[in-house]
ROBADREN-847847 format. One record per residue (C-alpha): x, y, z; residue in three letters. Coordinates in steps of 0.1 Angstrom, whole numbers, padded with zeros to 4 digits, always signed. Example, Ala and Ser with C-alpha at 12.3 -4.5 7.8 and 13.67 -1.06 7.14 Angstrom:
BEGIN
+0123-0045+0078ALA +0137-0011+0071SER 
END
This chain:
BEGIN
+0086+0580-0268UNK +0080+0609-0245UNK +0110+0626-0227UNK +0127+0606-0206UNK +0136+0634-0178UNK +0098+0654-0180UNK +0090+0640-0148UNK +0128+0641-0127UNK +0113+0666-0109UNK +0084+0649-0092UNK +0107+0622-0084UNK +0130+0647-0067UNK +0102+0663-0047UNK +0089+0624-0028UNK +0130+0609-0026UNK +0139+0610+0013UNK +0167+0633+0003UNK +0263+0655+0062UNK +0248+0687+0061UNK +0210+0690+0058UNK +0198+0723+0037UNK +0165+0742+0030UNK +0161+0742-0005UNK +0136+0764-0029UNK +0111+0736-0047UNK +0094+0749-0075UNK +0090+0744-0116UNK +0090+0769-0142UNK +0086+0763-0184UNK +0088+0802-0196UNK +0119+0809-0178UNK +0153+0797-0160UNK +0136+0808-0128UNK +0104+0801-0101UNK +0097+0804-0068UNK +0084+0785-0040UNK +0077+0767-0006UNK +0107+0758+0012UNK +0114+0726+0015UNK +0137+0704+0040UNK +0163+0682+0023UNK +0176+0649+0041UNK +0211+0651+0055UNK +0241+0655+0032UNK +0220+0671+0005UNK +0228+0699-0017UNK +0203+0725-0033UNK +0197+0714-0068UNK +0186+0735-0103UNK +0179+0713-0131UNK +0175+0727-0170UNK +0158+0710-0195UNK +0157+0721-0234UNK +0140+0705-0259UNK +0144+0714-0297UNK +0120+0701-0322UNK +0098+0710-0356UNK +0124+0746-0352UNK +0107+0752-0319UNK +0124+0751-0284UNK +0107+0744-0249UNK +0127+0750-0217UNK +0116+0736-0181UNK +0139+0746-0152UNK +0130+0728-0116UNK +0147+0738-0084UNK +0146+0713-0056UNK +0168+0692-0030UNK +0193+0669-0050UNK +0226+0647-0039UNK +0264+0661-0045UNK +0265+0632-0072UNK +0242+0648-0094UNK +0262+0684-0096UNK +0276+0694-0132UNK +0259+0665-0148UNK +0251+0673-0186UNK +0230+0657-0209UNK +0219+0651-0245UNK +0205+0627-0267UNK +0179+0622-0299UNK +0144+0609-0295UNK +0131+0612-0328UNK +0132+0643-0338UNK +0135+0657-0305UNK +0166+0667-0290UNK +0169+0665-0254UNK +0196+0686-0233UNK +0199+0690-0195UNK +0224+0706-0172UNK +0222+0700-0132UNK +0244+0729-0114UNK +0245+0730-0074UNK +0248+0754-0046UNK +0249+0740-0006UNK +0232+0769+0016UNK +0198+0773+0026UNK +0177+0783-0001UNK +0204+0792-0024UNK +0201+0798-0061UNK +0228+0774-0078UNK +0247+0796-0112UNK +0229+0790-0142UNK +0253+0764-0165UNK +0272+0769-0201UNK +0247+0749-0221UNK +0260+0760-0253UNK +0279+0730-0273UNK +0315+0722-0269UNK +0321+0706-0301UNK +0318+0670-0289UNK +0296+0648-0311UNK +0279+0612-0298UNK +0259+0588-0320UNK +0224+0591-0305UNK +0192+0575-0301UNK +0163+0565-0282UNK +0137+0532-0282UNK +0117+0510-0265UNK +0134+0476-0263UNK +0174+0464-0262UNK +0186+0485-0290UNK +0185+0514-0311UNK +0203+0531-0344UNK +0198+0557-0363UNK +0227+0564-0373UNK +0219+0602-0355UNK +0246+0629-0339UNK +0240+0649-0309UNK +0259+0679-0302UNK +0271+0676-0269UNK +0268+0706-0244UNK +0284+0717-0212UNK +0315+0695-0197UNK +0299+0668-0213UNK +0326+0647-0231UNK +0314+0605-0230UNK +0293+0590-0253UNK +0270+0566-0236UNK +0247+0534-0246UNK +0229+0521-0215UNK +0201+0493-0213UNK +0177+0502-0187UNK +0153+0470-0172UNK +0122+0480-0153UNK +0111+0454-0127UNK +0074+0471-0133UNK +0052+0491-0148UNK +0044+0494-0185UNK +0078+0497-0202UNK +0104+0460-0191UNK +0137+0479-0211UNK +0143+0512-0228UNK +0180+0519-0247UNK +0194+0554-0253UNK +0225+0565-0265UNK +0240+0602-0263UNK +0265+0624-0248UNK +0271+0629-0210UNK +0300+0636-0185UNK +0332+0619-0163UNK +0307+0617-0131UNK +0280+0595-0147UNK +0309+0576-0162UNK +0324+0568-0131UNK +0290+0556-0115UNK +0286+0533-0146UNK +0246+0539-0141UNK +0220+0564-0154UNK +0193+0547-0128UNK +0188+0584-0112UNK +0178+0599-0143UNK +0138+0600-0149UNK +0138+0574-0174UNK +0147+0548-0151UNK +0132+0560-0117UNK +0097+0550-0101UNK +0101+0510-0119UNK +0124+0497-0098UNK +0150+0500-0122UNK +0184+0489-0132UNK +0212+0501-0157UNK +0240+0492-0180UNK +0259+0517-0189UNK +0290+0521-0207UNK +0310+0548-0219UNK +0339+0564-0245UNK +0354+0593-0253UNK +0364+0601-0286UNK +0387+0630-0292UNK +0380+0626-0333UNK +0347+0645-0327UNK +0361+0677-0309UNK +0368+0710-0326UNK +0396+0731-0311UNK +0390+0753-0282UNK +0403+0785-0270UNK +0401+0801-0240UNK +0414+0834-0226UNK +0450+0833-0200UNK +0456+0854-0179UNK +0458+0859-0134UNK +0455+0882-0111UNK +0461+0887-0074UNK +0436+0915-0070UNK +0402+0908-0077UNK +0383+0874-0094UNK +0391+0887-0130UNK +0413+0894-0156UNK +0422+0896-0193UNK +0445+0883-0216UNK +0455+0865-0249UNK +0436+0841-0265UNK +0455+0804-0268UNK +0444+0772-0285UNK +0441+0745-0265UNK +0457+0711-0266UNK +0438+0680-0277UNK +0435+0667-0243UNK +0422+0705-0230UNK +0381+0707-0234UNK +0372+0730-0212UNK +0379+0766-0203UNK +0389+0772-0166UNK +0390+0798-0138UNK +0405+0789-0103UNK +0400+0810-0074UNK +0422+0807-0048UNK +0425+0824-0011UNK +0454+0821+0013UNK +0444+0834+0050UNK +0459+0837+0084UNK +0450+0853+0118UNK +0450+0887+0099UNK +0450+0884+0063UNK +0435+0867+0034UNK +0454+0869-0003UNK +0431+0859-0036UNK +0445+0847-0069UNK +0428+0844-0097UNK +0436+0823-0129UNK +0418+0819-0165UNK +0433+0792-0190UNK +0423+0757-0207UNK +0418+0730-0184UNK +0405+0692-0185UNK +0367+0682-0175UNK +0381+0663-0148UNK +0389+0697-0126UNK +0351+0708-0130UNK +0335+0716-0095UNK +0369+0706-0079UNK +0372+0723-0041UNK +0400+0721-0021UNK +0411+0733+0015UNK +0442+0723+0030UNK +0466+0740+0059UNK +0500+0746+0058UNK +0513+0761+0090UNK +0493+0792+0099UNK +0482+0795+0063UNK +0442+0776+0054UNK +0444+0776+0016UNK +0410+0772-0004UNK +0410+0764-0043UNK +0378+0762-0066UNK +0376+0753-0099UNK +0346+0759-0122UNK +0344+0756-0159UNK +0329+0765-0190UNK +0329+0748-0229UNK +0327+0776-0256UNK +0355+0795-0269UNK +0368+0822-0244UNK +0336+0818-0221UNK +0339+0831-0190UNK +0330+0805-0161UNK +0307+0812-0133UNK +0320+0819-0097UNK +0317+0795-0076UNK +0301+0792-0039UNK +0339+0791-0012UNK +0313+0796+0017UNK +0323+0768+0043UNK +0294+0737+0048UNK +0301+0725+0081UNK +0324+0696+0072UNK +0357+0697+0088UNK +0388+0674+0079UNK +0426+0667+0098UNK +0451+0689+0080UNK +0485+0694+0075UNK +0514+0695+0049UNK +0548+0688+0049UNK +0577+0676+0025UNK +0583+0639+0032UNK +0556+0609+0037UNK +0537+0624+0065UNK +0530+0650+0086UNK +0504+0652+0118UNK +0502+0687+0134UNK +0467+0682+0152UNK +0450+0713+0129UNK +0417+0706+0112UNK +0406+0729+0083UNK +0368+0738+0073UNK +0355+0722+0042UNK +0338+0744+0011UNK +0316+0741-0013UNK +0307+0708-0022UNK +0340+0692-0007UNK +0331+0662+0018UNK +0360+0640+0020UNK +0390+0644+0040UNK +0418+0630+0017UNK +0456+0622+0024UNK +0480+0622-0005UNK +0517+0612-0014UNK +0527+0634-0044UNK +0561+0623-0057UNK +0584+0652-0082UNK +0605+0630-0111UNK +0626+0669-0110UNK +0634+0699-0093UNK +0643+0704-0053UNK +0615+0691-0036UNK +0615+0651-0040UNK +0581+0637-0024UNK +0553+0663+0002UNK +0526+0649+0017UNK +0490+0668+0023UNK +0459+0661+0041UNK +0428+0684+0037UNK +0392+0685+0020UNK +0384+0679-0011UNK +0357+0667-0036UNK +0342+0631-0047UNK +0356+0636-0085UNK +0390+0641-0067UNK +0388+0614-0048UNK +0371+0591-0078UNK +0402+0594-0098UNK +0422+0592-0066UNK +0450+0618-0081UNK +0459+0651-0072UNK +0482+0658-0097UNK +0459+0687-0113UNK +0462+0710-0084UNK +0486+0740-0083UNK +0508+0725-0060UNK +0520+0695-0081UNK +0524+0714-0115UNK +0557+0714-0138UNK +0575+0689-0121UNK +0565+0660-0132UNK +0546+0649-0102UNK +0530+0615-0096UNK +0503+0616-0064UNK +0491+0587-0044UNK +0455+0595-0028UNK +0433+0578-0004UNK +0398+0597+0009UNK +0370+0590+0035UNK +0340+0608+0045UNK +0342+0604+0086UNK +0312+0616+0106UNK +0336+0624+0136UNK +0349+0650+0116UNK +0317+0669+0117UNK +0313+0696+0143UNK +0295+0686+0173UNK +0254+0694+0166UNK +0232+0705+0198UNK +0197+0696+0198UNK +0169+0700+0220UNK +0157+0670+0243UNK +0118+0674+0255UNK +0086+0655+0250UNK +0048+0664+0250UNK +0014+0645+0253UNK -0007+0680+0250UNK +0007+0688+0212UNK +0034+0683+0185UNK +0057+0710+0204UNK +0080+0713+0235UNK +0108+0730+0250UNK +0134+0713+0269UNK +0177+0714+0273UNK +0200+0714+0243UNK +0222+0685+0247UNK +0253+0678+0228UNK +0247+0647+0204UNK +0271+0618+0202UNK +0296+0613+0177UNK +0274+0590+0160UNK +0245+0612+0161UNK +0243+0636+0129UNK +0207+0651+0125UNK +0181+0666+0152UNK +0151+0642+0152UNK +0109+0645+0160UNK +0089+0620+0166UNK +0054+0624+0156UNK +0036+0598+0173UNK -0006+0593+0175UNK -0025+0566+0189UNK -0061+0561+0180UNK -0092+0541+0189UNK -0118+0550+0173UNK -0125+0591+0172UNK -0100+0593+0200UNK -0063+0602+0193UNK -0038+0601+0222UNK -0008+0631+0207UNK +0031+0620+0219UNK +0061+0642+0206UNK +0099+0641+0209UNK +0132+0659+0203UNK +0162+0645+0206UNK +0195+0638+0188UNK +0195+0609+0161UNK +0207+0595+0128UNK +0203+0606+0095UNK +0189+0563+0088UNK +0159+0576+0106UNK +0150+0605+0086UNK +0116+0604+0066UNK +0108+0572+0087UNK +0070+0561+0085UNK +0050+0536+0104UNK +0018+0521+0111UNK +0002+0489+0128UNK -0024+0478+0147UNK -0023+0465+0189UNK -0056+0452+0193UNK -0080+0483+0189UNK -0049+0509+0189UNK -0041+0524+0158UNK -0002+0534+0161UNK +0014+0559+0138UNK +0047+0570+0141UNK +0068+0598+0116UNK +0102+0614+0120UNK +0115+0642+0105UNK +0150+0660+0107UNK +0170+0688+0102UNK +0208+0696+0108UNK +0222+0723+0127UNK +0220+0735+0163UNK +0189+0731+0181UNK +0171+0729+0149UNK +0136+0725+0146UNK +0127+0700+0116UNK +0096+0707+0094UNK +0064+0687+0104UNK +0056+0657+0084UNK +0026+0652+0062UNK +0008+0621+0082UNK -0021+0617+0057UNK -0033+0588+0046UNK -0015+0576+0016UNK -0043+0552-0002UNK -0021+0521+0006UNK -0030+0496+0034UNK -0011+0468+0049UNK -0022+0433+0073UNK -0010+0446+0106UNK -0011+0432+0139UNK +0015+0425+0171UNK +0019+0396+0194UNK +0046+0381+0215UNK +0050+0351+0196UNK +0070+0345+0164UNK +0039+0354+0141UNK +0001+0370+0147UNK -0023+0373+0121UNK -0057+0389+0128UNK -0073+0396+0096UNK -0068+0435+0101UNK -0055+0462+0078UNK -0043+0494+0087UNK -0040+0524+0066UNK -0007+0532+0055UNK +0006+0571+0058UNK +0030+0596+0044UNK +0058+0581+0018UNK +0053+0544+0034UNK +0049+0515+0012UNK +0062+0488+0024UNK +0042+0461+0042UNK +0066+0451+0065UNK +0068+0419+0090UNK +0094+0415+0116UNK +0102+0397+0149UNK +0122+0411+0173UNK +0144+0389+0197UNK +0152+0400+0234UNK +0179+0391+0253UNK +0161+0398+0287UNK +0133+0405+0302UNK +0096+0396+0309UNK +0094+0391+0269UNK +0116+0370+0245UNK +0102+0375+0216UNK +0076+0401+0201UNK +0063+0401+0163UNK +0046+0434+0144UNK +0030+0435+0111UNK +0024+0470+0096UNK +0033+0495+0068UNK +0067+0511+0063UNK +0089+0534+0044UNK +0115+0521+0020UNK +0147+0534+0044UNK +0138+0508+0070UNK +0132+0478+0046UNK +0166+0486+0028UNK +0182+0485+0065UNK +0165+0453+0077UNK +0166+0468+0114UNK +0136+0480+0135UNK +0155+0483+0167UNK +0153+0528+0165UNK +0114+0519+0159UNK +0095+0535+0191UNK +0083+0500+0206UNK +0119+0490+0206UNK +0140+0484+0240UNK +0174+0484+0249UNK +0172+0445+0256UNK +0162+0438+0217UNK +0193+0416+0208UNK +0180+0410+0169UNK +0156+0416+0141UNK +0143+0397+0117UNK +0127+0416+0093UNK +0109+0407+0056UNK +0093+0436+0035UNK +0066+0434+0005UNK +0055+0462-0020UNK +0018+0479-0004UNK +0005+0480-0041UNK +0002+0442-0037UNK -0025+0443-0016UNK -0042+0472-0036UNK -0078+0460-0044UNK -0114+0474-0054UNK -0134+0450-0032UNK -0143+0457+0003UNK -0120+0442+0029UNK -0135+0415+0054UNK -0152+0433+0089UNK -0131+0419+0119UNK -0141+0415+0154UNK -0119+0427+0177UNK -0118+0419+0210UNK -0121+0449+0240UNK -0083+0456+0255UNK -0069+0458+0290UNK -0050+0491+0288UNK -0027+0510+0317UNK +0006+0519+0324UNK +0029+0500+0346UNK +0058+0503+0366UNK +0087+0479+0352UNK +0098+0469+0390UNK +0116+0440+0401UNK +0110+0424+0368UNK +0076+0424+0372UNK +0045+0436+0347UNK +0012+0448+0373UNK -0012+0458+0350UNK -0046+0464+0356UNK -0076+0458+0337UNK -0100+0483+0321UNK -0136+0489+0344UNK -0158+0467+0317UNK -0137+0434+0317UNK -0131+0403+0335UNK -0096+0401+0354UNK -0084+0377+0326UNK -0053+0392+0307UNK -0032+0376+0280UNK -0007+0385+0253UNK +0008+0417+0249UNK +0005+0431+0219UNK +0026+0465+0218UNK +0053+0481+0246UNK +0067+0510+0243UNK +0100+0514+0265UNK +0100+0551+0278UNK +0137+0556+0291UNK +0131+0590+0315UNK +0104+0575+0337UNK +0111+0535+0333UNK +0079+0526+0325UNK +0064+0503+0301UNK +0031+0510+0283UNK +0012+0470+0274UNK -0019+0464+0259UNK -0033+0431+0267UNK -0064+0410+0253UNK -0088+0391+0274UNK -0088+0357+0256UNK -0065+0339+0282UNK -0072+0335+0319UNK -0048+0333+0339UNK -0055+0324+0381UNK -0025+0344+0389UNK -0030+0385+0387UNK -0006+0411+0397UNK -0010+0429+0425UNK -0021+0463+0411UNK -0019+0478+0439UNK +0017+0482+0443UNK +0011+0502+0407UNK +0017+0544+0415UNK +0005+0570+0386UNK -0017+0548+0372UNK -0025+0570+0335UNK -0059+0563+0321UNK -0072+0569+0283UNK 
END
């Protein structure tokens, strides 16, 4: 069986990947190192290297891939037996643009897992992997595949606390692309570890220091630094400590204040006997959570500290001493998710020695986020414009375009936007046909004041979808349209309005996975403020894949023009070559600054009534 992970980083490079980052994506097999394009990651992603080392026949192969990744997937270690192949990988992070993440301790920590690999629900071979990095939980986990060649693949092998706690491997390249879904369980067994030393020691001067070698405890698997700064108005302190530690502190960050003093901890680690970890990344990430502490049950002093690292959840904790002076103190700060996942606190420096016990509840909160500026303008010329920076809403995390063409035939009508909007629309596709009008709509996003996001890739993607619109509960006109970008979803939805000339209005067309998962179309562009639901139903595109040639429909000439939304009143006005007759509309497009609405009617319905078009003003034609 080939290796499961060979193709993560493809995966990586398509996924619609808080804080959005420019990451380096490139691959590299001779050495832990490449370069590339820049790439822009989706909102609350993280710059991600991955290293994969493969030993087999006495020959090793190394692949490294640099690329955007999720928080989850930091300090995740890997290994496992295929064969005769042995398979390790190590995922390390870093969270500013186009930052290099350290490279990670791959060496083996003297943990051993039974390990295997097979086709099917099962597997034995009575083989041991050496585990490497923090890696300290041997795994089994089925894996199902909804399609594709393979229906179920079991591995067993070693891995670490964070995969553990997610009880599912489905985001490692064995499972991805199928549709698929894992069981996974997991045990640690101290019997396989040697003993560890590491090196203890501090200092209050620089980030190192020397000292004695100790053994560590049975329950001690890793070797540890913490770096810690204490600043005010005017000063800033470091401490620095080396000594054994527990997996469970890896990639820990912490940032709390205590009266005029902001406190930042980081904890990184290493597996091999008096290794020396790598430092790790205190820059702030643009995350900001309510702080305080105070001895009691609560405290509330209106401060708010900046987050670092990786840290993205604002936590509160109780931390209750069984000895010495202080009984209970309660702190509020940032912190990371494996803090929050074990919901303790007890490993930090400030609940040491006394036999503490701390109760810990964490959130991530969007309105802790600083307030992001974005530029509002739109253009019909080209896919740029200038305009004010505005202030975006609470609710508002990313600055949006909207890349929007309409075509008949060889002519394209060009519509661009800035504005403020939601990380749900981010790498948003969309395509469908309004009688002759080809619509195709793409956003795109970045994060951070007045941003510019990169421009999407609106090629055709070799999928098609039926597409049509009407205002009635259904339409079906025989047509396809040509799916583009990452969309392929074949998507049918009817949208409900709550007033208004229309009361209900149906659109076929292809889509991106994000908006079938949300079952809402209401941020699509031919959405209104009066659309009171959605009913939405998506379908894979690859079902309507085929080698024949698709049916030739006739399709009917269109009454086009722009129209003043007065009084409650449509005027239209019909193109030179047609009869006065006008009918169903098949597409609107509400366009807030200038109240207008833009219909597209067919001529298969007369109707003895027509608008007066002359009350119409700027009239637009194509």
């Amino acid at each position: 069986m080939r290796s499961v992970f060979v193709l993560i980083y493809n995966l990586l490079a398509v996924l619609p990947l808080g804080h959005s980052n420019i990451c380096i994506q490139c691959s590299s097999t001779s050495e832990n190192n490449c370069l590339g394009q820049e790439v822009q990651c989706s909102p609350g992603d993280i710059c991600l290297s991955i290293y994969e080392r493969t030993l087999g026949n006495s020959a090793f192969t190394h692949n490294y891939y640099r690329t955007c990744g999720t928080s989850k997937q930091c300090g995740q270690f890997y290994s496992y037996i295929d064969g005769e192949i042995t398979y390790n990988l190590a995922y390390s992070c870093c969270t500013s643009d186009s930052c290099l993440p350290p490279e990670p301790d791959m060496l083996s920590n003297g943990w051993k897992c039974a390990s295997c690999s097979a086709d099917g629900s099962f597997c034995n071979t009575e083989q041991v992997v050496d585990c490497i990095g923090t890696a300290n939980q041997c795994f089994s986990s089925n894996v199902t595949y909804s399609k594709g060649e393979k229906q179920q693949i079991y591995i067993e092998g070693c891995t670490t606390d964070n995969i553990c706690n997610n009880l599912g491997l489905t985001d490692l390249q064995y499972a991805t692309d199928n549709d698929a879904v894992a069981s996974t369980t997991c045990k640690t067994s101290t019997d396989n570890r040697t003993s560890l030393t590491c090196v203890q020691c501090n200092s209050n001067i620089t980030n190192s220091c020397t000292g004695p070698e100790i053994t560590c405890s049975s329950s001690q698997d890793v070797c540890i630094s913490i770096y810690e700064t204490e600043s005010n108005s005017s000063t800033v302190t470091h401490n620095y400590y080396r000594r054994c530690g527990t997996s469970k502190q890896c990639g820990q960050f912490f940032s709390n204040i205590n009266g005029e003093i902001t406190t930042n901890l980081a904890y990184s680690c290493c597996t091999s006997d008096s290794c020396l970890p790598s430092e790790p990344d205190m820059s702030p990430n643009g995350w900001k959570c309510p702080s305080c502490s105070a001895d009691g049950l609560f405290c509330n002093t209106g401060q708010v500290v900046n987050c670092i690292g990786t840290a993205n959840q604002c936590f509160r904790s109780n931390v209750f001493y069984s000895q010495g002076k202080v009984q209970q103190i309660h702190i509020e700060g940032c912190t990371t998710d494996n803090i929050c996942n074990n919901l303790g606190l007890t490993d930090l420096q400030y609940s040491t020695d006394n036999g503490a016990l701390a109760s810990t509840t964490c959130q991530t909160s969007t309105d802790n986020r600083p307030s992001l500026n974005c530029i509002q303008c739109n253009s019909n010329i080209n896919n740029s414009c200038t305009g004010p920076e505005i202030t975006c809403s609470s609710s508002q995390d990313v600055c949006i375009s909207i890349y929007e063409t309409k075509s008949i035939g060889a002519l394209t009508e060009i519509n661009f936007y800035r504005d403020c909007g939601t990380s749900e629309q981010c790498g948003q596709f969309y395509s469908f046909i309004g009688g002759e009008i080809v619509n195709n709509l793409a956003y795109s996003c970045c994060q951070g004041n007045s941003c510019l996001p990169l421009q999407p890739n609106m090629s055709y993607n070799g999928l098609t979808c039926p597409s049509c619109s009407a205002e009635f509960l259904s339409c079906n006109t025989g047509q396809f349209v040509d799916c583009i970008g990452t969309a392929n979803q074949c998507i049918s939805s009817t949208l409900t309005y709550s007033q208004g000339g229309m009361t209900q209005f149906h659109v076929d067309g292809c889509t991106t996975e994000n908006i079938c998962k949300n079952v809402n179309l209401t941020q699509l562009d031919f959405y209104d403020e009066n659309v009171a639901s959605t009913s939405t139903i998506c379908q894979d595109s690859t079902d309507y894949v085929t080698t024949t040639v698709r049916p030739t429909t006739k399709i009917n000439p269109l009454y086009q023009s722009t129209v003043y939304n007065t009084e409650g009143t449509l005027h239209t006005k019909p193109n030179s070559n047609a009869s006065t007759a006008y009918s169903n509309i098949l597409y609107k497009k509400y366009v807030k600054e200038q109240s207008i609405i833009m219909v597209l009617l067919s001529p298969s319905v007369n109707h003895s009534n027509t608008p007066n078009v002359n009350k119409v003003q700027n009239i637009k034609w194509w």
